[in-house]
N, C-alpha and C positions, 0 to 999 in steps of 0.2 A: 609252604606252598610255592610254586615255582612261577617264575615271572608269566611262564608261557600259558600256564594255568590261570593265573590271574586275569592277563588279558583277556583269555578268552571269557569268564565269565563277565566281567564285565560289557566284553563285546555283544554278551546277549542276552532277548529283549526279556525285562519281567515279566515275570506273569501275570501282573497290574497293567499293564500294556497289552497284553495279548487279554486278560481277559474283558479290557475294555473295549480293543477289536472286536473281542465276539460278540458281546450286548449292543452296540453299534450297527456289527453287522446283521445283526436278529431282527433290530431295529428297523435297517433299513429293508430287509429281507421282509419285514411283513407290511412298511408300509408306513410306518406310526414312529419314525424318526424326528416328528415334527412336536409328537404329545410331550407338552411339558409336563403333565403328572405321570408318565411312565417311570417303573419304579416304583412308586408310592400303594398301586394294587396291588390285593393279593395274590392275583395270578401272575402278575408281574412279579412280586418277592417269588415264585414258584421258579421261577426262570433264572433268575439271581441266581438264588441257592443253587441248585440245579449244577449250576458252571462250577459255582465255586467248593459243591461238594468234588466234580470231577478233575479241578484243575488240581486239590488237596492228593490226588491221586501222583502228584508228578515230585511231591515231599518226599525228601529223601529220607525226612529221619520218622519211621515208625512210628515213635508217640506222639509226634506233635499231627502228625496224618489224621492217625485215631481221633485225636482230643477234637481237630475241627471237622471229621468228617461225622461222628456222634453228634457236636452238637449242632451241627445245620440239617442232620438227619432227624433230629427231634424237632425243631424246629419247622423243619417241613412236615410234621405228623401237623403238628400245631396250627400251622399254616391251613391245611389243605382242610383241617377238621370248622377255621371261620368259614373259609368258601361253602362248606356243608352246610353250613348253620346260616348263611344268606342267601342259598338257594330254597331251604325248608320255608 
């Protein structure tokens, strides 16, 4: 890898960083940047997942894309199937 290569990825931000911009910004965008149990609901993990299936989209290497985008994709079935079941 060459120096100028190097730099540059380092010079930019992860996506642990950007994706904690965007739950922040969601946050404050709706209002409830204050709620200490945000995160903890399951429409809140819906939101989560959500990001972190789309940011899996920015993975360069193929299988590892798949492997995390499958398994936050079942797990959003999973998810969305409690909220069903404490609305009934």
């Amino acid at each position: 890898m060459s120096h100028e290569k190097a730099k540059s990825i380092v010079a930019a931000p992860s996506y642990s960083l950007i994706l904690q911009w965007i739950l922040n910004g969601e946050l404050w965008r709706l209002g409830i940047g204050e709620d200490p149990n945000w995160g903890q609901r399951h429409l809140d993990q819906m939101v989560i997942k959500a990001a972190i299936y789309e940011l899996a989209n920015k993975i360069a290497d193929q299988a590892v894309k798949k492997q995390i985008q499958t398994n936050i994709a079942h797990d959003l079935v999973n998810t969305a199937q409690r909220i069903v079941k404490e609305i009934d």
